[in-house]
C-alpha positions as CSV (number, residue, x, y, z in Angstrom):
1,X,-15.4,17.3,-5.6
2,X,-18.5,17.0,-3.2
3,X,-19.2,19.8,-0.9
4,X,-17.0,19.7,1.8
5,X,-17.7,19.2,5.6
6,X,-15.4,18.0,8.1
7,X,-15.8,14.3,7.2
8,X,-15.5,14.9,3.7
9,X,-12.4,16.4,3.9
10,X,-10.7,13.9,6.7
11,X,-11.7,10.9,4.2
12,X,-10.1,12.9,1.1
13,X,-6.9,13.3,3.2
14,X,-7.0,10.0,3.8
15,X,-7.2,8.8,0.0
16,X,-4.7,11.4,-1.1
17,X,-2.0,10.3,1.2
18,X,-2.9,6.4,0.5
19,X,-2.9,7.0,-3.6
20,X,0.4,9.4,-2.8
21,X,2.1,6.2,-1.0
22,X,0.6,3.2,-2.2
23,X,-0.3,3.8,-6.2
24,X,1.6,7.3,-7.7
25,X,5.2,5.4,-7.9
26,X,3.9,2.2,-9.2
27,X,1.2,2.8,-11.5
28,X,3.1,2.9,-14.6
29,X,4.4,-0.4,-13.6
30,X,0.8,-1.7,-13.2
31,X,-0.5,-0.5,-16.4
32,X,2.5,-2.3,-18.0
33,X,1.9,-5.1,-15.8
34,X,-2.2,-5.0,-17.0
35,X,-3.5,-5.4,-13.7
36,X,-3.0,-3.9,-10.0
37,X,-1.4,-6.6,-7.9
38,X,-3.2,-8.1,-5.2
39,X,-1.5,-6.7,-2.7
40,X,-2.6,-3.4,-3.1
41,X,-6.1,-4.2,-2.8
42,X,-5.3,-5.5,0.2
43,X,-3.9,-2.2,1.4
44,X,-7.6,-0.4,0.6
45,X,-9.2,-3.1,2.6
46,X,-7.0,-2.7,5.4
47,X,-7.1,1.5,5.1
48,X,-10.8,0.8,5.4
49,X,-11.2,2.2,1.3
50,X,-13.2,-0.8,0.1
51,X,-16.3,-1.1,1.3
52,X,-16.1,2.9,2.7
53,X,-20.4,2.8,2.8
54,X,-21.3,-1.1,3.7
55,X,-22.8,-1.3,6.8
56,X,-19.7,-1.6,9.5
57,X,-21.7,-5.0,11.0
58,X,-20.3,-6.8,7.5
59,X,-16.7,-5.3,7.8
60,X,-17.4,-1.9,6.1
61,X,-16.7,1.9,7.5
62,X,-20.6,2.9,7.6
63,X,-20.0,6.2,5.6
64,X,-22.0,8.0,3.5
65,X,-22.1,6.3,-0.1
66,X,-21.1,9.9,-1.7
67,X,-17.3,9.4,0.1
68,X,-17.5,6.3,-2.5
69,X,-17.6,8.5,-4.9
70,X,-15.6,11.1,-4.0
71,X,-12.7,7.9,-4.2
72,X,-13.8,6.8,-7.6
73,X,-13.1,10.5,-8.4
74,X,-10.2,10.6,-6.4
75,X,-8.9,8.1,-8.6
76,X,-9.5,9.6,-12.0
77,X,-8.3,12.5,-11.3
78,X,-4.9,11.2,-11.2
79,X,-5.4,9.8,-14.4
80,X,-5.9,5.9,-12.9
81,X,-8.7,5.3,-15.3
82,X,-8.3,1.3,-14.8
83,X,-7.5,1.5,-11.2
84,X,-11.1,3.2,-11.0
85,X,-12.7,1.5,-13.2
86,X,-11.9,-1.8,-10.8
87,X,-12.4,-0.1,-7.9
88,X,-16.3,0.9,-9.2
89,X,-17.1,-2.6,-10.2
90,X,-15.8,-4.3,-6.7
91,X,-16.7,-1.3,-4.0
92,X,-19.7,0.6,-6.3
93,X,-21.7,-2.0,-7.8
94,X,-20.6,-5.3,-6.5
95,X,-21.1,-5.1,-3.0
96,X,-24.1,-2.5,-3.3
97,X,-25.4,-6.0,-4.8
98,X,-24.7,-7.8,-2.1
99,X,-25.8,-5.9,0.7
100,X,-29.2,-4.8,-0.9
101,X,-30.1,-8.4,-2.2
102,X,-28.3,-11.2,-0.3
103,X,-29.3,-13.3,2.4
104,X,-27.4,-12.6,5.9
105,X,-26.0,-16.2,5.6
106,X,-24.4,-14.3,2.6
107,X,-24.0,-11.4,3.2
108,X,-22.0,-13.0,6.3
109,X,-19.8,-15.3,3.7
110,X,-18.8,-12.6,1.5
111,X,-18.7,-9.2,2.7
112,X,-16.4,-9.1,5.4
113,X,-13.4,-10.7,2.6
114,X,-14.6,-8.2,0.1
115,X,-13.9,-5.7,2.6
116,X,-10.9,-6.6,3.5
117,X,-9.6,-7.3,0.0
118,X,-9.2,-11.1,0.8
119,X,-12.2,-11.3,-2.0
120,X,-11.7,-9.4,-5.0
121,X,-15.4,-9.5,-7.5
122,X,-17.1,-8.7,-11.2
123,X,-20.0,-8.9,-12.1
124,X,-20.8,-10.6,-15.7
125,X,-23.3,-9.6,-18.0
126,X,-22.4,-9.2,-21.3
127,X,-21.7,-12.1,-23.4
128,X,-20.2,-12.2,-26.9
129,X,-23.3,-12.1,-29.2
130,X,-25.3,-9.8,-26.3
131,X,-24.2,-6.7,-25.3
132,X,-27.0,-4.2,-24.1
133,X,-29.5,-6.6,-24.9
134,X,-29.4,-8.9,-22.0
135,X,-32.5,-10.3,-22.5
136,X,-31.1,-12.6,-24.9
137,X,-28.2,-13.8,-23.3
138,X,-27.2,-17.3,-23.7
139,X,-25.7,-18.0,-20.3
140,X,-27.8,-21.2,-18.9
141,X,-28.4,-22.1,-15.0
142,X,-30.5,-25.0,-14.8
143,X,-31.6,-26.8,-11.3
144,X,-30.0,-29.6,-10.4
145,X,-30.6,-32.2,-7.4
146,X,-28.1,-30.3,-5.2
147,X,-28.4,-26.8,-6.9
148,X,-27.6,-25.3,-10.2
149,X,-25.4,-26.2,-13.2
150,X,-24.2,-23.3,-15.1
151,X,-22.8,-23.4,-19.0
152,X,-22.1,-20.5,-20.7
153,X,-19.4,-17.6,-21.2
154,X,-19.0,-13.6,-20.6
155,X,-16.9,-11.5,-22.2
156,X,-15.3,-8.3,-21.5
157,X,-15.3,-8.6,-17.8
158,X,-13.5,-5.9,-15.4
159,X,-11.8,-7.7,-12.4
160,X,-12.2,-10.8,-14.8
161,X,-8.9,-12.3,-14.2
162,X,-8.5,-11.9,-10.6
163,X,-11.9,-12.0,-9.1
164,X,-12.6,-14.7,-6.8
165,X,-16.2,-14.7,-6.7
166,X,-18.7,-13.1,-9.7
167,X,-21.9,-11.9,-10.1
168,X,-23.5,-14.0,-13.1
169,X,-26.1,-13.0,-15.1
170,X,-27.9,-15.9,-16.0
171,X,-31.4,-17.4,-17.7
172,X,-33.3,-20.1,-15.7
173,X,-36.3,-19.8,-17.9
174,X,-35.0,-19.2,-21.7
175,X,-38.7,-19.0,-22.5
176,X,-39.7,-16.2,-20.6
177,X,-37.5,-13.2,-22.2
178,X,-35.7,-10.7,-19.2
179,X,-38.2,-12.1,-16.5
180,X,-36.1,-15.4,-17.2
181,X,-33.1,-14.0,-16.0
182,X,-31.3,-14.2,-12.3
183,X,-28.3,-13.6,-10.6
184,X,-25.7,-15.9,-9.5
185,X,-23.1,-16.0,-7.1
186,X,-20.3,-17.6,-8.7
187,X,-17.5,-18.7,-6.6
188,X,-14.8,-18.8,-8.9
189,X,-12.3,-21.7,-7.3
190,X,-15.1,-24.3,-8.1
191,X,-14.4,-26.6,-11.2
192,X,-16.0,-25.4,-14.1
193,X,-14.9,-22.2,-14.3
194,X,-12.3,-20.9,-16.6
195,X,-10.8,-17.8,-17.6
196,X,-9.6,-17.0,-21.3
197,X,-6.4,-15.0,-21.5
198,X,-6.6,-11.0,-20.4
199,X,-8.3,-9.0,-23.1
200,X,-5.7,-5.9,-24.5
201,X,-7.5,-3.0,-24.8
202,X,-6.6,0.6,-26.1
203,X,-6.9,2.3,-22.7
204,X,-6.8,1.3,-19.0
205,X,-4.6,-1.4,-19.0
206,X,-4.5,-1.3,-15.4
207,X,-7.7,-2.9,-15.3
208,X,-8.0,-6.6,-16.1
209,X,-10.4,-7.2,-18.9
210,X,-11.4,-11.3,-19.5
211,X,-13.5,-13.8,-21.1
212,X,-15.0,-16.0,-18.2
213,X,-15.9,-19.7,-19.6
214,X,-18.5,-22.2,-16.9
215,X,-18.8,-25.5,-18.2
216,X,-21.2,-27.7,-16.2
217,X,-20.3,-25.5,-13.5
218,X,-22.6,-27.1,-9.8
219,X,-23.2,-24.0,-8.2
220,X,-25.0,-24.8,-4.7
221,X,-28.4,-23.8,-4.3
222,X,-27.7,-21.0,-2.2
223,X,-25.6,-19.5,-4.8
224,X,-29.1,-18.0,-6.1
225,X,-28.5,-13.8,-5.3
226,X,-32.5,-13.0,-4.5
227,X,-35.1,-14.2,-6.1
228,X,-35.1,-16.7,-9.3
229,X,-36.6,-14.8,-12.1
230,X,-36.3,-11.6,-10.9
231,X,-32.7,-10.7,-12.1
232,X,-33.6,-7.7,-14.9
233,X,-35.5,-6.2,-12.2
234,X,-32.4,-6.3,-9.9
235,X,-30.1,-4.8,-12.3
236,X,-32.3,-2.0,-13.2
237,X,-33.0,-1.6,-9.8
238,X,-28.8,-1.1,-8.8
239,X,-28.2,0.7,-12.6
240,X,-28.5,4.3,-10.9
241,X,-25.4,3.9,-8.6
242,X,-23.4,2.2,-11.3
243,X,-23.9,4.9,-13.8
244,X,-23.0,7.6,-10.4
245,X,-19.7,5.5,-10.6
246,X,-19.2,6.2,-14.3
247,X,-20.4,10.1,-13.1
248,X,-17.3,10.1,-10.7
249,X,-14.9,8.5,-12.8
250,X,-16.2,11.2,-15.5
251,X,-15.8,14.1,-13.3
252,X,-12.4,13.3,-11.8
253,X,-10.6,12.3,-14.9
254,X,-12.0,15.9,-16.6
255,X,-10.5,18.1,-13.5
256,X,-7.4,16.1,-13.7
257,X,-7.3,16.4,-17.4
258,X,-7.6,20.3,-17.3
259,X,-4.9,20.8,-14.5
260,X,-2.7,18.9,-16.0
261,X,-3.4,21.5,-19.2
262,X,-3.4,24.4,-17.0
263,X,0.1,23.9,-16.3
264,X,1.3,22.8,-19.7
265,X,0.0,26.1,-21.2
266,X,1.8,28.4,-18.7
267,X,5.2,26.8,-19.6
268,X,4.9,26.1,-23.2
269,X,6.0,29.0,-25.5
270,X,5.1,29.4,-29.3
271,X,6.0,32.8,-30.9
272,X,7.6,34.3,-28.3
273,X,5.0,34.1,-25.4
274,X,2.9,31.1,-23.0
275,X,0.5,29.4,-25.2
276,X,-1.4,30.4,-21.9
277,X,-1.9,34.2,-23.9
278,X,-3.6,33.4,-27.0
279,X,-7.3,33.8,-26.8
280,X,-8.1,30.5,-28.7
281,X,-6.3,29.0,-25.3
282,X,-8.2,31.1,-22.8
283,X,-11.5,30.2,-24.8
284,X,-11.1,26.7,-25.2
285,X,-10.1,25.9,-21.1
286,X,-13.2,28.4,-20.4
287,X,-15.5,26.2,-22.0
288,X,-13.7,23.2,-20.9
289,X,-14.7,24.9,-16.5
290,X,-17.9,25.7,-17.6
291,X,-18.6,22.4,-19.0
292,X,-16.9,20.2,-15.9
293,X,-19.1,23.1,-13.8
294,X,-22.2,22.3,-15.1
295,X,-22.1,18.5,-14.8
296,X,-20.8,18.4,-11.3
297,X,-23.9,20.5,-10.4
298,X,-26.0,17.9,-12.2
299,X,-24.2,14.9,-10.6
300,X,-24.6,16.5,-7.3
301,X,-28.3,16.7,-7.7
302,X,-28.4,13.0,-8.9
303,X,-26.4,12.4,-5.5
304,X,-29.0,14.1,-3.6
305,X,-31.5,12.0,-5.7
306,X,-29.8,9.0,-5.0
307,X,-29.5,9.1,-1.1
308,X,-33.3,9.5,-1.3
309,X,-34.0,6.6,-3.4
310,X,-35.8,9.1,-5.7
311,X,-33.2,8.4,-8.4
312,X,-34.9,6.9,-11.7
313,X,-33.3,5.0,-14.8
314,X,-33.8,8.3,-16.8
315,X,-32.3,10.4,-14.4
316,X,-29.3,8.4,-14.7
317,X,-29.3,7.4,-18.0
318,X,-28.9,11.5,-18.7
319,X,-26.2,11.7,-16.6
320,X,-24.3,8.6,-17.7
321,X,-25.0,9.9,-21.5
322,X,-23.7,13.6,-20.8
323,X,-21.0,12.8,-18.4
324,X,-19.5,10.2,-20.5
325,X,-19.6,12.4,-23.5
326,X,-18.2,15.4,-22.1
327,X,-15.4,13.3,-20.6
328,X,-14.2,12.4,-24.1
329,X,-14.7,15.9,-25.5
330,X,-13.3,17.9,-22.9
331,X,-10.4,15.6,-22.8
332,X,-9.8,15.9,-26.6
333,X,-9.6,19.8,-26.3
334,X,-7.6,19.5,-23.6
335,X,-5.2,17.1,-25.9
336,X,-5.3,19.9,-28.7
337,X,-3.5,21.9,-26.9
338,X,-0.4,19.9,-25.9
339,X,-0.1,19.8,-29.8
340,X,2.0,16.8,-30.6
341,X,3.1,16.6,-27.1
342,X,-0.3,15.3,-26.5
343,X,0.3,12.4,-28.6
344,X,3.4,10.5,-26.7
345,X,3.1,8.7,-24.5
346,X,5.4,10.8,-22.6
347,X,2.6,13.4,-21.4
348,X,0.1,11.3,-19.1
349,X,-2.9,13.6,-20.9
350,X,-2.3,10.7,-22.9
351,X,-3.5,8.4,-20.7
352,X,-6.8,10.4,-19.8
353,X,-7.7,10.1,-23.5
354,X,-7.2,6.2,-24.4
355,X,-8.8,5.7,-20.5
356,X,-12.1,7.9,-21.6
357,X,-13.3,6.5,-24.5
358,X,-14.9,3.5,-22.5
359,X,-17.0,5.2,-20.7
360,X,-19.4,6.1,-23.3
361,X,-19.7,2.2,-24.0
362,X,-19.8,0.2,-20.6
363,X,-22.6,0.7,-18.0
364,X,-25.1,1.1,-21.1
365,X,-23.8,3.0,-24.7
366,X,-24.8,6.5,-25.0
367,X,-26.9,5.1,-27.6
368,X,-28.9,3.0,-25.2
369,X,-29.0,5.7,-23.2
370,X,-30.5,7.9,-25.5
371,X,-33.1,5.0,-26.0
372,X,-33.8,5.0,-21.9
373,X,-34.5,9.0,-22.3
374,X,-36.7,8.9,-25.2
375,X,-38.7,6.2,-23.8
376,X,-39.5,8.0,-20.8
377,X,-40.7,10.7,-23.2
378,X,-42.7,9.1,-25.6
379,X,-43.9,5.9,-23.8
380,X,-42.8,3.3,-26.1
């Protein structure tokens, strides 16, 4: 968790007693259900948890963006992996979008309903035949007499299914590689756009995965986010607090991985005694502190990066790589050691290992990743 001062700790009061309330009974339901219902976003808009660092002009609570973090944490550590991962996309990246490149006419439209829930939003990038290379997406907005038409589709796209308005990575110049590429606002009530059926995934089936279709979609001129041509540039430029979302997601779901095994090893016996006494136990959840240790100290040092605007793509890139992995390796030690407990669904460690293994694929693969380091070693 962040260093605690006196703010800190009333705003992670706050988000306890809200999750303990409003998501702990039901969330077994949800992840049956694949998707949280609408109404309980409406309950973090109105509790003043979705837009916690927008400015409080455009409906927000004017915090420090670390208390968004320390939610997205919040979260995971629960073991809400799709829950967070909705909540990152709508209140970490989506409306850092918005606020940092929008005009105030809007910034005016949207915000205040994305606060308040009224809005739910995704942002879509990949497509099927483009993944991490998004300078060859396919996804066409050409200018028309009163705007833009957009044709194209997105797949595997968070908030997909219930998101009324979407971020759209587009190409208005297909000739001119990732300078041909901008951002859209995509209001999706207009005709045009489609949803295919919710994707089924291995792990958080709380969050709605889709395939978004736009067929001769007229988007209105103003639905242009910045400036045409300049939308690569844009998403490197908001990539650092994205990958501090995956950070967060990281850390909590790690320290609620590990208490979870804490307290299983105390209780389960095997040849007469806790599990908790055999060294091989002791060794493995000593490893497992050190290693949560160690990468909160590195994600706190991105944070302080971050709220300096001295945060670079390699800086995050490293902690998105690192993070992620650890996430899926502690949590697979962890697993271990519930034996075939582990396994069931029964034991919500469970859970925390289906929910993990995402991470080291959306927000940029560790393998991209270790592209994005290399390159800022070697140049090229």
């Amino acid at each position: 968790m962040l260093e605690q001062d006196e703010n800190t700790q009333l705003f992670y009061e706050m988000i306890s007693r809200f999750l303990d309330k409003e998501a702990d009974p039901y969330y077994s339901d949800w992840e049956d259900a694949g998707q949280v219902p609408r109404d309980f976003w409406l309950k973090l808009g109105e509790a003043g948890m979705l837009a916690v660092d927008l400015a409080e002009d455009y409906g927000g609570t004017g915090a420090d963006f670390a208390i968004t973090q320390l939610v997205i944490e919040e979260i995971s550590r629960r073991g809400f992996g799709g829950l967070s991962s909705g909540y990152n996309i709508h209140s970490n990246i989506v409306i850092p979008y918005i606020e940092h490149l929008a005009s105030e006419e809007q910034k005016q439209y949207w915000l205040p309903r994305m606060a308040s829930g009224e809005v739910m939003s995704a942002i879509a990038m990949t497509e099927p035949g483009a993944g991490s290379d998004l300078a060859n997406i396919k996804t066409r907005a050409e200018k028309v007499a009163d705007g833009w038409k957009l044709n194209g589709s997105k797949i595997f796209i968070t908030n997909g299914m219930m998101a009324d308005m979407v971020i759209v990575c587009a190409k208005t110049d297909p000739s001119a590689g990732a300078k041909g590429v901008s951002l859209f606002l995509v209001d999706a009530h207009l005709a045009g756009f489609s949803r295919g059926n919710p994707i089924k995934k291995i792990g958080q089936h709380a969050s709605d995965t889709a395939e978004l279709f736009f067929e001769d979609m007229l988007l209105p001129a103003d639905a242009l986010l910045g400036q045409e041509g300049a939308g690569f540039a844009y998403l490197m430029q908001e990539l650092p607090r994205e990958r501090l979302g995956v950070g967060s997601q990281a850390l909590g779901a790690m320290e609620g991985a590990l208490a979870l095994t804490l307290d299983y090893v105390k209780e389960r016996t095997a040849f007469g005694q806790p599990i908790a006494n055999f060294q091989n136990t002791r060794f493995k959840l000593a490893e497992v502190r050190a290693k949560i240790d160690m990468a909160r100290a590195y994600f706190n040092h991105c944070v302080a990066l971050y709220r300096e605007n001295r945060m670079s793509g390699t800086d995050a890139a490293i902690l998105k790589l690192q993070l992620s992995e650890m996430q899926c390796q502690t949590i697979d030690e962890c697993l271990q050691l519930f034996g075939g407990y582990g396994y069931t669904l029964e034991y919500p460690i469970s859970r925390f290992y289906v929910d993990a293994r995402i991470q080291t694929i959306y927000a940029g693969t560790s393998e991209i990743m270790k592209e994005v380091i290399a390159r800022s070693m070697l140049g090229k």
